[in-house]
N, C-alpha and C positions, 0 to 999 in steps of 0.2 A: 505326689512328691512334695517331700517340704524342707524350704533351704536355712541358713544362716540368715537372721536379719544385720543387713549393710547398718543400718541405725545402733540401734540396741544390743548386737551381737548377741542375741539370744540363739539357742543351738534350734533348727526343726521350729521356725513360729513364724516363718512365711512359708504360706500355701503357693503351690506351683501347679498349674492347669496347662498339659499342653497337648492339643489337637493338630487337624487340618492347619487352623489360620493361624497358630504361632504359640504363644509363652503368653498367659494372662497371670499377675500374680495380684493374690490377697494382701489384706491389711497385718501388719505383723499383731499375733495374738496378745503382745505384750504392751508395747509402745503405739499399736496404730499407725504406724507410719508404713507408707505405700513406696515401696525401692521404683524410683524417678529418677530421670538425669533431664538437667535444664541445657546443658552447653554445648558438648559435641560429643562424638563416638570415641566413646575408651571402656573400659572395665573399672570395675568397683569391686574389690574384694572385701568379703566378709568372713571372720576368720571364729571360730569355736575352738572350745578342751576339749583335745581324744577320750575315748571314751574307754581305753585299755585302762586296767590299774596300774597304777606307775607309770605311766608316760605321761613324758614333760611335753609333746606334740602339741597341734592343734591341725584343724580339719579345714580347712578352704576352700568358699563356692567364690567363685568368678561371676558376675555380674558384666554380662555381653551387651554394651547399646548400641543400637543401630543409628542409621542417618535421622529419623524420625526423633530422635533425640524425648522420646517417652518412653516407653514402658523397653524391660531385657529382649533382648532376642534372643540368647541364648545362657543359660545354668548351666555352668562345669562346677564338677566335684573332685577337688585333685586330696585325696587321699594325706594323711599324715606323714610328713615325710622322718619317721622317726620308725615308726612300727607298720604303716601302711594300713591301716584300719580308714573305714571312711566313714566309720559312727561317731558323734559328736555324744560328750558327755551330758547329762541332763543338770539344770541348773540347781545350786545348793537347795532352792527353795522350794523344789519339785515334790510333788503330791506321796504322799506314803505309798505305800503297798496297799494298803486298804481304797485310801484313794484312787487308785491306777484301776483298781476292779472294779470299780464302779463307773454305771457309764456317764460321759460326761454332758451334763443340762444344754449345752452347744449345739451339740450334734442332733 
């Protein structure tokens, strides 16, 4: 699964791993930056462009902290409240078509 980065607002560029022991999330592909909370338990929204043509929407994950005050405990995806789609648009600067078929040196 991959969310909304809280930082950078980039659409799909935090990885999300979730098992037995809970929600571990990667570095955002773009900015680096690891979604943390230093203070107390609340939510962090990060919000993306729908990914319809012509909607003015956007797509928001919910960033869940727990008592432990590090890492989420829990990603919600509340859907666009415009068209209800819960694909995030890809950003202006996003890889061609040609790009997209080829696989990426990352991985």
């Amino acid at each position: 699964m991959a969310s909304i980065c809280p930082h950078c607002s980039h659409p799909e560029a935090v990885a999300v791993l979730e098992n037995a022991d809970g929600i571990y999330v990667f570095p955002c592909l773009f900015c680096h930056h690891v979604p943390r909370n230093g203070v107390d338990e609340h939510t962090q929204p990060a919000a993306a462009p729908c990914a319809v043509p012509r909607c003015g929407g956007s797509v928001v994950d919910h960033y869940v902290y727990g008592s432990d005050h590090v890492a989420p405990v829990a990603i919600t995806r509340y859907p666009c409240t415009w068209c209800g789609s819960a694909r995030t648009r890809e950003p202006d600067h996003a890889r061609s078509a040609r790009g997209r078929a080829l696989a990426d040196p990352r991985l």
